[in-house]
ZATIPA-973332 format. One record per residue (C-alpha): residue in three letters; x, z, y. Coordinates in steps of 0.02 Angstrom, whole numbers, padded with zeros to 5 digits, always signed. Each point is the difference from the previous one (the first is absolute). Layout:
% residues N
alaXZY
...
//
This chain:
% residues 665
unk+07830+01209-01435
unk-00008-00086-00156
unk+00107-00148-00007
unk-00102-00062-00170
unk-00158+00015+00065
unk+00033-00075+00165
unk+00087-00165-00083
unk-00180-00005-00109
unk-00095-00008+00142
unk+00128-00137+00071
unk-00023-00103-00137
unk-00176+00016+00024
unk-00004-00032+00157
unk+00117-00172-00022
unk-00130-00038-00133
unk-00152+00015+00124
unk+00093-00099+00149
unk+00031-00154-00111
unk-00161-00039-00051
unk-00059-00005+00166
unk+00012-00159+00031
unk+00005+00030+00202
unk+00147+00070-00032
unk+00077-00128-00111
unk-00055-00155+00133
unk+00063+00126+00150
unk+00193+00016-00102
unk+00009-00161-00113
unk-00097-00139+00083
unk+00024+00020+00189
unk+00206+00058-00001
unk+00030-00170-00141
unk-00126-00112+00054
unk-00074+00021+00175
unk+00160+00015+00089
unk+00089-00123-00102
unk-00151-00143+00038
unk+00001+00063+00187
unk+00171-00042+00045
unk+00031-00145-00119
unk-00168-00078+00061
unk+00046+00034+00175
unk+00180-00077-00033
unk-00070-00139-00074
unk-00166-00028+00106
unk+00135+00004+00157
unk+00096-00130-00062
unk-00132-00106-00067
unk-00081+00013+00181
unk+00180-00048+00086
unk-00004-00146-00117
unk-00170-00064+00056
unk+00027+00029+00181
unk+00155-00090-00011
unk-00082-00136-00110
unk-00137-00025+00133
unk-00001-00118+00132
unk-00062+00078+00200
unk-00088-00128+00133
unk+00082+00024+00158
unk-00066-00091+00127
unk+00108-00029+00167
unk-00087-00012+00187
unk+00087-00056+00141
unk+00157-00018-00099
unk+00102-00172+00037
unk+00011-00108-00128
unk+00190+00029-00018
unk+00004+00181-00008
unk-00160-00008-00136
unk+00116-00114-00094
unk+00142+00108+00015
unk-00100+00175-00061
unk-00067-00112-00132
unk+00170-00046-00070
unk+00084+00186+00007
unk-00181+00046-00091
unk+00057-00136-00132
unk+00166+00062-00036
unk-00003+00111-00167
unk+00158+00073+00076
unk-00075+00097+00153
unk-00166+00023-00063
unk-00070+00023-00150
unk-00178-00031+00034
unk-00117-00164+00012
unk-00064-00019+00176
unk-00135-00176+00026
unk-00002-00057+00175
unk-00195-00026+00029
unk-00098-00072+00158
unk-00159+00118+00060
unk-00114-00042+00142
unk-00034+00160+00050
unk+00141+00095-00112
unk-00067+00190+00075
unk-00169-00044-00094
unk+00085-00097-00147
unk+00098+00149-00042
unk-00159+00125+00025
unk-00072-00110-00126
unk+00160+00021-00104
unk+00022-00187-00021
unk+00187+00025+00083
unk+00117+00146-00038
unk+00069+00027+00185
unk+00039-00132+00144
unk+00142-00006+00118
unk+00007-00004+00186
unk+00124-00037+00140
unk+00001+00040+00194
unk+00133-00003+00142
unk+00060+00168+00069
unk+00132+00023+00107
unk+00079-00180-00078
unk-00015+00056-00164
unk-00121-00050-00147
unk-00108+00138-00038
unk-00072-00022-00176
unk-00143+00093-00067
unk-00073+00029-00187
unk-00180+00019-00019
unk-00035+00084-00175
unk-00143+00104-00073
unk+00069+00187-00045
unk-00132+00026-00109
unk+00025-00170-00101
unk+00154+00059-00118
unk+00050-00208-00018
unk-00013-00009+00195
unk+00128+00127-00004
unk+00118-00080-00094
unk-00031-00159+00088
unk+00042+00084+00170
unk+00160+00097-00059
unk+00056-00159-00095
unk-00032-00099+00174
unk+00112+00138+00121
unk+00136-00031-00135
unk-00010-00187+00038
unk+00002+00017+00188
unk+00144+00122-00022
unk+00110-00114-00088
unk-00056-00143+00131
unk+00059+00112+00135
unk+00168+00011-00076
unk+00015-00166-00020
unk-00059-00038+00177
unk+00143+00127+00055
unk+00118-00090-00105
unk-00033-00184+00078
unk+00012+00082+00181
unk+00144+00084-00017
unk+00085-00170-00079
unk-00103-00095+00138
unk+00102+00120+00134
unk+00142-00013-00076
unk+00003+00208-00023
unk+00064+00114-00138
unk-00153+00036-00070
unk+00053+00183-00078
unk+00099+00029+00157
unk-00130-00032+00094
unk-00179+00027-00111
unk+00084+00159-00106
unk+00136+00087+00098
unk-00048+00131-00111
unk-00031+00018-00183
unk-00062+00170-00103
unk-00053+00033-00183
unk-00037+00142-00108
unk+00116+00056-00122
unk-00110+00094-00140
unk+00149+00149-00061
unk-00124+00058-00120
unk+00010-00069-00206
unk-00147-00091-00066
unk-00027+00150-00089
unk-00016+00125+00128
unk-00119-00132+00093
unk-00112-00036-00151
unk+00015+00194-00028
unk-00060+00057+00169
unk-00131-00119-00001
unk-00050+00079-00160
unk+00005+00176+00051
unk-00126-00030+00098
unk-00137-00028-00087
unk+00055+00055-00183
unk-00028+00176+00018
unk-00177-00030+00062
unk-00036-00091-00172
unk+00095+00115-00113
unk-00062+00155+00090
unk-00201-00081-00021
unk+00038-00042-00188
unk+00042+00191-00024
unk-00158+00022+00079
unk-00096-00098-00109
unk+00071+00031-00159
unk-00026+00197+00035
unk-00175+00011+00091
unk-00093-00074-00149
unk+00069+00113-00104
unk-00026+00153+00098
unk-00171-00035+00024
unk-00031-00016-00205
unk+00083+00146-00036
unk-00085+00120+00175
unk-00184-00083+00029
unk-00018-00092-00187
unk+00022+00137-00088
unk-00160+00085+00117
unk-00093-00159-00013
unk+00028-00005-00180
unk-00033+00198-00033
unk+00147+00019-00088
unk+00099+00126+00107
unk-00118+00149-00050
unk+00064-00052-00157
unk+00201+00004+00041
unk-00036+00169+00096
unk-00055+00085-00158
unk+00157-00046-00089
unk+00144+00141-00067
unk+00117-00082+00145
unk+00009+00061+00206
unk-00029-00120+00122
unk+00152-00016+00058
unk+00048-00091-00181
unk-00134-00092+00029
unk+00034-00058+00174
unk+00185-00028-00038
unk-00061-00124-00148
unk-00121-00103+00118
unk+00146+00002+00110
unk+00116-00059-00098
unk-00081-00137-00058
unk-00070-00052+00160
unk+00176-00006+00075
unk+00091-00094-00153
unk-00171-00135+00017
unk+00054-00020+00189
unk+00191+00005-00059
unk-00035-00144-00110
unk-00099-00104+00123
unk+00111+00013+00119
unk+00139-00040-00098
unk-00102-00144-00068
unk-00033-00047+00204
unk+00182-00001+00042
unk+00049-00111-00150
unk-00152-00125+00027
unk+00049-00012+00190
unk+00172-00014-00054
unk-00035-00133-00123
unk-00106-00091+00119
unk+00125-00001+00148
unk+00140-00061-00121
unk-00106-00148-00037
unk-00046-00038+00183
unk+00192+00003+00049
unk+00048-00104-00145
unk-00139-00114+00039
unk+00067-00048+00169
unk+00156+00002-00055
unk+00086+00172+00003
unk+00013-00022+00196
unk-00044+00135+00125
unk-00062-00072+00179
unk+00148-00076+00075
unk+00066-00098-00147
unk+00084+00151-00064
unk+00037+00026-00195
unk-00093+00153-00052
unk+00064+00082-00146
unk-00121+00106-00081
unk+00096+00097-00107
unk+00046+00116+00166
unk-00169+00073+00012
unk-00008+00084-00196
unk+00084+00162+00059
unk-00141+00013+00140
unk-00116-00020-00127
unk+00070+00092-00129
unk+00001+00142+00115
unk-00162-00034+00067
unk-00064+00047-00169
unk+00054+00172-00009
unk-00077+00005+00176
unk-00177-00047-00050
unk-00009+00134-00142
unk+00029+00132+00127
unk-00114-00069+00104
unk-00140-00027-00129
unk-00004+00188-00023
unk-00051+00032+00176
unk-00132-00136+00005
unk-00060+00075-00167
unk-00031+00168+00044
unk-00080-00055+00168
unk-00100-00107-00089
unk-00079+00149-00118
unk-00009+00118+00152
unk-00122-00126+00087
unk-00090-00063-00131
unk-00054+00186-00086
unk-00124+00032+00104
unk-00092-00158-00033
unk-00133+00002-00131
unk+00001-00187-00067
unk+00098-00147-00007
unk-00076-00090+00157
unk+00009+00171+00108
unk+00207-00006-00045
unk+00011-00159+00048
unk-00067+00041+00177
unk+00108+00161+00022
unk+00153-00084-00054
unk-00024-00150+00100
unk+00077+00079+00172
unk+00126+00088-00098
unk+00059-00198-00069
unk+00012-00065+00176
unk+00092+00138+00061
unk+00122-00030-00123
unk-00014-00174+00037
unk+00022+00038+00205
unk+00181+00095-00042
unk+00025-00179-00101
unk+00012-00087+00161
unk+00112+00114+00076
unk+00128-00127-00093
unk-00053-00121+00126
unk+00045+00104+00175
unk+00155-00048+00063
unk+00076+00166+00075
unk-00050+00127-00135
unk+00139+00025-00123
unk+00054+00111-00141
unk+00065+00157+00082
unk+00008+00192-00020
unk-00172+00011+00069
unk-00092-00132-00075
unk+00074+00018-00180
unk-00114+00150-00014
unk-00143-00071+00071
unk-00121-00043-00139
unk-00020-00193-00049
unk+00094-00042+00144
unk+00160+00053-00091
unk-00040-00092-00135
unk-00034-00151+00085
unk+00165+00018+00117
unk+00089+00019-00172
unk-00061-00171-00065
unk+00052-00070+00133
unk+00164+00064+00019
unk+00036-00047-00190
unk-00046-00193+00037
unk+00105+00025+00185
unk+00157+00044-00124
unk-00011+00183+00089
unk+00046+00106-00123
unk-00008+00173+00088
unk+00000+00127-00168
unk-00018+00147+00114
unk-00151-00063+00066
unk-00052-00069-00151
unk-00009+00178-00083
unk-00096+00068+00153
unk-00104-00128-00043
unk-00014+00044-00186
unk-00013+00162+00020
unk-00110+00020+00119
unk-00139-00099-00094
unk+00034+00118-00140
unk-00028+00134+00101
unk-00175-00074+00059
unk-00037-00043-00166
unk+00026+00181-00063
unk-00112+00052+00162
unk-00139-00109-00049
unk+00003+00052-00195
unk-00004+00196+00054
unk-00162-00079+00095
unk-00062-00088-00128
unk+00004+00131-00121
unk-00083+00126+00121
unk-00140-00111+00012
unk-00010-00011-00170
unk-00036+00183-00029
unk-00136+00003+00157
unk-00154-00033-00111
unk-00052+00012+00156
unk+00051-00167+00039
unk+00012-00060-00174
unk-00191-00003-00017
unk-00051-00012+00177
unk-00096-00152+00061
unk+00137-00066+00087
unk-00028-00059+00161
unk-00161-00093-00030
unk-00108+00141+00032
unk+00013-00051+00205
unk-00119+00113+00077
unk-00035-00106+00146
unk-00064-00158-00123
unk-00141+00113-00052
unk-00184-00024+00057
unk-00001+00160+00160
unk-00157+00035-00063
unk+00053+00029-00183
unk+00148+00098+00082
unk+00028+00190-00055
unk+00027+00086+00152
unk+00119+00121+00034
unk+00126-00090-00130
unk+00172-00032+00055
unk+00111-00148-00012
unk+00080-00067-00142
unk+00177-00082-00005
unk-00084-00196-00011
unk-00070+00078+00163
unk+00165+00038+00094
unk+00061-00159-00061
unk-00128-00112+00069
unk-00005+00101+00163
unk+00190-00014+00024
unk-00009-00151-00022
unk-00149-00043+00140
unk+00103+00107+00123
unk+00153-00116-00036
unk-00107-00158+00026
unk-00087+00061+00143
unk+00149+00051+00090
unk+00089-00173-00064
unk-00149-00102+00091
unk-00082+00108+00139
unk+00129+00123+00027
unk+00166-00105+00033
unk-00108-00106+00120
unk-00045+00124+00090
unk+00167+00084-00019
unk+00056-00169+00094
unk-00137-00031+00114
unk+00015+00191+00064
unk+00157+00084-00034
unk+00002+00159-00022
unk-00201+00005+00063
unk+00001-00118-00168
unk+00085+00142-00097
unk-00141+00105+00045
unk-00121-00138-00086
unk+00094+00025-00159
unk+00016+00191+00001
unk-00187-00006+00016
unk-00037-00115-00136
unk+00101+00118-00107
unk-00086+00146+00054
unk-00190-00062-00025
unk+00040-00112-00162
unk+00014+00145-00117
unk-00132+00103+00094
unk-00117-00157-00011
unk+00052-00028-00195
unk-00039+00186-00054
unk-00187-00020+00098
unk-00015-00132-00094
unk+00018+00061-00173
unk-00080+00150+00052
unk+00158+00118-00019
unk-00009+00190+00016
unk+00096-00042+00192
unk+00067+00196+00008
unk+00084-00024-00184
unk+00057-00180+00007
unk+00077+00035+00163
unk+00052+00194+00005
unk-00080+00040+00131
unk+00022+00183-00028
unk+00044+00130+00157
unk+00191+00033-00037
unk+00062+00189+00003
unk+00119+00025+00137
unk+00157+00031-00123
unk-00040-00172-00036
unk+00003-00060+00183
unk+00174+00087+00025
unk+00058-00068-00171
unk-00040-00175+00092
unk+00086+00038+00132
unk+00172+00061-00075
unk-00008-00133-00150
unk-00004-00127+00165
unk+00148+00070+00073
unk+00097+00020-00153
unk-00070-00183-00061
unk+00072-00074+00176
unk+00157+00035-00020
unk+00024-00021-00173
unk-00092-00184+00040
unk+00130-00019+00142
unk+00129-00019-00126
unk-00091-00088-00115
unk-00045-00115+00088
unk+00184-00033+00082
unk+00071-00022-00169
unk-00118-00130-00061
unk+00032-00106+00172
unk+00181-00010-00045
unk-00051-00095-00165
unk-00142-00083+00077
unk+00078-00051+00181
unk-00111-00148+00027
unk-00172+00085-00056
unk+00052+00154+00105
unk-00007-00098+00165
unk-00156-00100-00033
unk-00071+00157-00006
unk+00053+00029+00155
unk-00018-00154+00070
unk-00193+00009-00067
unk-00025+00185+00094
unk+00078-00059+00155
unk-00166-00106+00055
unk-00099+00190-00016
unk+00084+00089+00124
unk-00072-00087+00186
unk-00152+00086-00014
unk-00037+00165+00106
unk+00058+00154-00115
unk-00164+00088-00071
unk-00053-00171-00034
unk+00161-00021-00110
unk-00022+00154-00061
unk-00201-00014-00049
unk+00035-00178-00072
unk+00172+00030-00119
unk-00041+00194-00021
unk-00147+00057+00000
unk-00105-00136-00081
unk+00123-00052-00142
unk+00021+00189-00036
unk-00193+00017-00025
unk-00026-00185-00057
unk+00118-00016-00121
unk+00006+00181-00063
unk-00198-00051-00067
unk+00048-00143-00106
unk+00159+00063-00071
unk-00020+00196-00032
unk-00198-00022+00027
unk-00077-00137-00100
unk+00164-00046-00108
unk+00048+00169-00067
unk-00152+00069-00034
unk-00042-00147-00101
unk+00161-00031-00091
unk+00011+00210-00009
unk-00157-00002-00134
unk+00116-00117-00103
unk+00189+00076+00021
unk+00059+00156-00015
unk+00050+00090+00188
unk+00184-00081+00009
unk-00035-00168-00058
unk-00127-00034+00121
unk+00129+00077+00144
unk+00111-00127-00055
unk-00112-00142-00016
unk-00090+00023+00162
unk+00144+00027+00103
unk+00081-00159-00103
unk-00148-00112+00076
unk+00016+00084+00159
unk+00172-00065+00011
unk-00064-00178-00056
unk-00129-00023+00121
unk+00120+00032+00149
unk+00080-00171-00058
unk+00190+00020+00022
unk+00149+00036-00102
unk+00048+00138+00129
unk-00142+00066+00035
unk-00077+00027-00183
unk+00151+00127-00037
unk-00043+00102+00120
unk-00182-00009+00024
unk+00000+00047-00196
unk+00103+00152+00052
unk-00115+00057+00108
unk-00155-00041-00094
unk+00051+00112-00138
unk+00002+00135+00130
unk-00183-00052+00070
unk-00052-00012-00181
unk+00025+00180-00048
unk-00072+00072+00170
unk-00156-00077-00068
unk+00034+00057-00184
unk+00034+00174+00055
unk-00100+00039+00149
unk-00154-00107-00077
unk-00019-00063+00185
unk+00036-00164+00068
unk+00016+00079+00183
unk+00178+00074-00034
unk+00059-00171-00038
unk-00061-00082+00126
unk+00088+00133+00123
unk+00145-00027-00098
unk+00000-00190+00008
unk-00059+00005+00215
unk+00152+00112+00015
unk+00128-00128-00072
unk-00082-00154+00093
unk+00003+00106+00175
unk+00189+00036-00025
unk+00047-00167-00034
unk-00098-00037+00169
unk+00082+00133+00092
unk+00170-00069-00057
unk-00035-00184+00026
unk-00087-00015+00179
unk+00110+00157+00065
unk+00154-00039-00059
unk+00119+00030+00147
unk-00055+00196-00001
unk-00025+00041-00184
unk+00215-00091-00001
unk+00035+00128+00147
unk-00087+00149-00085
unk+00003-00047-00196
unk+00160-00115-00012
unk-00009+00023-00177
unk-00173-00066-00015
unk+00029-00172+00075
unk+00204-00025-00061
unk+00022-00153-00098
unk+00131+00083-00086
unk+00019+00189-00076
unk+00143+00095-00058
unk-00005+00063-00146
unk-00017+00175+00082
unk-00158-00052+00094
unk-00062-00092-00175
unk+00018+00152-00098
unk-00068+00121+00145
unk-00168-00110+00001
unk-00035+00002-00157
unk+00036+00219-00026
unk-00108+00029+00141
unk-00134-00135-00062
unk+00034+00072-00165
unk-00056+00176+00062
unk-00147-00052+00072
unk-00081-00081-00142
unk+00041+00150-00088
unk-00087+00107+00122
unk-00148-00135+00006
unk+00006+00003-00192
unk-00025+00194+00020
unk-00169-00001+00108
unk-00066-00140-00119
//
């Protein structure tokens, strides 16, 4: 690698990214004006309306209130010193209509009950003055309770705290105006920061991935005397120092802008207490290292996604999820219970969030905080290994991205025989999620497990219905291929051998993932009151042959034209682990998809696979809804616990028998 040539292409690069102007408005404009305006303007617009609502006088008429008492709530409404708002006693004949009408702002009634006065407020909660008219009013009738109190218990001749307030409580606040101001901040602060990093990198990434198709100037870079990983390391690079700078830029702007608000009410936190700012510039010193780290991993994601669009406007819509999942971890800031732990400080953009927040919480954990680090170098380096395989697929380089969507073509101008493209197995993974999200979890619901059924079905005839469609070759896009019978009895030994080693697997992620673990369970409970062969068809056998034809049917033979024979393993059995929606769940799913993926890759038949995957499901059966026997006959099935004896005697003998399935394959 040529360090000379790779920091000419930098420059270059630089060059190209600031005269978009995008770019510029994206890393200059937004970070040191938008934000600025936004929470100046609100500071100011919120004070300003304060000032008018205070400033404004509310008609209050009173019915059925003695002249006295009206006199009475009229003179605590006067007095500056218990309320601070104008209240205008007005007559109404028919106050219920004259405040429909909005001629009044709320009127007052009074009943007996029980020997008491029972006063009511009307108001209008969807007349914002009304409101304030009403709230203003309960004060009033609050303080003319206490002063009632107060005359009665002199009246009586009674101790009135003795007797009103035998018992007195208040909070004491141990926490420093700082730590207050900076938990309050915590929350929300990484959301911003982590959507300016966003921002400043996407455009970028899209200028220097789809502009330089659009534009036709990538043929040109590929023809010159430098590899493509120089090249990709210089887009890179300057992608990740535009982001650095942004978000730099974003954490001084929002810095600069919440200096100003505090300084504009006075330096106070909520509560009256003095707030001194200086406290927070190690948190944000800090936080700037943190963001540079974290700008490399939102880089490289970026370029990933956006390569395989072919213009600016097709980037934008691929990178569009990809921004609000970043955004989604962003308001992880804002759930109470999750914290910055072992687990989480590897999870991406969690850990990153966590960290931010910890830093403004005055938790400085360092051991975490290189977990942290670290890990999003690690993800980063991940990602650029990615990046720069793509970038030698000219495969993908000059594909049509995923426009080319088979199923938006005319059926009659459709080639038949063709099969599916990757914009394909997008769109179509997609349906299947939105189909289950609406018709499948209400039936799920509605049902139970007869529900389940519904959605095993949907996922079964979806990709069978999508490849009629587009007229697909149905024995190619699907493998439907008679397996050799070495491949049958590979199936059967990698299931054994995949069991056990899942067994383990499995245990070890629940002990990091306690809480997920037992929703799981909790979830599979509901499944198990049906008769057995109905379990059995319905979490088995259709989800073996359902599932197995959109993941190793219609998925990897569709990515498989596109990636070489281990990528698309890895990919496929990547979403498989997605689409099963939990934390748990994905490890292991993923472990066993990469087994189902190369029965398909090396038999060339779907059907081992789906023996392979029925197999798993019935043994999980078996060991759920007959759990008493399989603990009296396989103890070490069902234990919650293992030795580590029993640990390393599962995994030998699972060992063996993927070896042996391995073999026949």
């Amino acid at each position: 690698m040529s360090t000379r040539k790779m920091f000419a292409l930098f420059k270059r690069e630089l060059k190209d990214i600031f005269r978009d102007k995008k770019t510029l408005i994206m890393m200059i404009v937004v970070p040191l004006l938008l934000y600025p305006l936004l929470i100046i303007g609100m500071t100011l617009i919120l004070n300003a309306v304060n000032a008018s609502r205070m400033d404004a006088t509310y008609k209050v008429a009173f019915v059925g209130v003695e002249e006295e008492t009206a006199a009475a709530l009229e003179a605590i409404a006067d007095d500056k010193t218990r309320i601070d708002y104008v209240i205008e006693r007005t007559d109404a004949d028919d106050p219920g209509q004259a405040l429909k009408d909005e001629e009044i702002h709320a009127y007052v009634t009074v009943e007996q009950a029980d020997g008491q006065d029972r006063y009511e407020v009307h108001y209008l909660s969807a007349w914002d003055d009304s409101v304030t008219a009403a709230d203003v009013m309960m004060d009033v009738l609050y303080n003319y309770r206490e002063d009632v109190r107060k005359e009665r218990a002199e009246q009586y001749q009674l101790n009135e705290k003795e007797i009103l307030y035998p018992v007195t409580y208040e909070l004491a606040d141990a926490s420093s105006a700082e730590e207050s101001v900076g938990n309050y901040l915590g929350m929300f602060i990484p959301f911003l920061v982590i959507t300016s990093i966003c921002l400043g990198a996407i455009y970028p990434a899209i200028d220097v991935t789809a502009g330089e198709r659009e534009r036709g100037t990538l043929e040109t870079l590929l023809t010159l005397p430098v590899t493509n990983f120089e090249m990709i390391m210089s887009k890179f690079l300057a992608v990740s120092i535009i982001a650095s700078i942004s978000a730099v830029l974003n954490i001084c702007s929002l810095g600069g802008a919440f200096i100003f608000m505090f300084s504009f009410i006075g330096g106070t936190a909520a509560g009256g207490m003095k707030l001194e700012i200086a406290t927070f510039i190690p948190a944000i010193l800090f936080m700037l290292l943190v963001v540079i780290f974290f700008a490399l991993f939102v880089t490289a994601v970026s370029m990933c996604t956006c390569i395989f669009a072919k213009s600016f406007k097709e980037a934008n819509n691929y990178v569009t999820p990809v921004l609000l999942l970043f955004m989604f971890g962003g308001y992880s800031a804002m759930l109470p219970d999750l914290e910055l732990t072992n687990v989480t400080a590897a999870i991406p953009i969690i850990n990153m969030t966590m960290m931010m927040k910890g830093l403004f919480n005055f938790e400085y954990n360092y051991a975490l905080f290189g977990i942290v680090l670290l890990s999003n170098v690690v993800y980063s380096v991940l990602t650029i290994m990615i990046l720069a395989r793509l970038y030698n697929s000219e495969s993908i380089l000059f594909a049509e991205g995923f426009t080319n969507i088979r199923i938006f073509t005319k059926r009659s101008e459709m080639k038949k025989g063709a099969l599916a493209g990757i914009g394909d197995v997008v769109l179509l993974l997609c349906l299947v999620l939105l189909v289950l999200f609406y018709i499948g979890s209400f039936a799920a619901v509605k049902w139970g497990i007869y529900g389940v059924m519904v959605q095993q079905l949907l996922i079964l005839l979806l990709p069978l219905a999508y490849a009629w469609y587009i007229k697909s070759d149905m024995k190619r896009m699907f493998s439907l291929r008679m397996p050799k019978p070495s491949a049958v009895i590979s199936a059967v030994f990698l299931f054994a051998g995949a069991f056990l080693c899942n067994l383990i697997l499995a245990g070890v992620i629940s002990v990091f993932f306690r809480e997920s673990a037992q929703n799981v369970e909790e979830t599979f409970a509901g499944l198990f009151d049906a008769p057995f062969a109905v379990i059995l068809l319905i979490t088995a056998f259709l989800p073996a042959v359902g599932e197995e034809l959109l993941f190793r049917g219609f998925t990897f033979t569709a990515i498989r034209q596109k990636c070489r024979p281990l990528t698309t393993i890895l990919l496929v059995s990547a979403l498989f682990g997605l689409y099963h929606m939990s934390i748990v769940r994905f490890v292991t799913t993923a472990f066993l998809g990469v087994f189902l993926a190369l029965l398909v890759e090396k038999s060339g038949s779907i059907f081992p696979g789906m023996l392979f995957h029925f197999l798993i499901n019935a043994a999980a059966d078996i060991i759920s809804v007959y759990e008493e026997p399989m603990a009296k006959y396989f103890p070490i099935l069902t234990k919650e616990s293992l030795s580590i004896i029993e640990v390393a005697g599962i995994l030998v003998v699972g060992a063996v028998c993927i070896c042996i399935g391995w073999f026949f394959l």
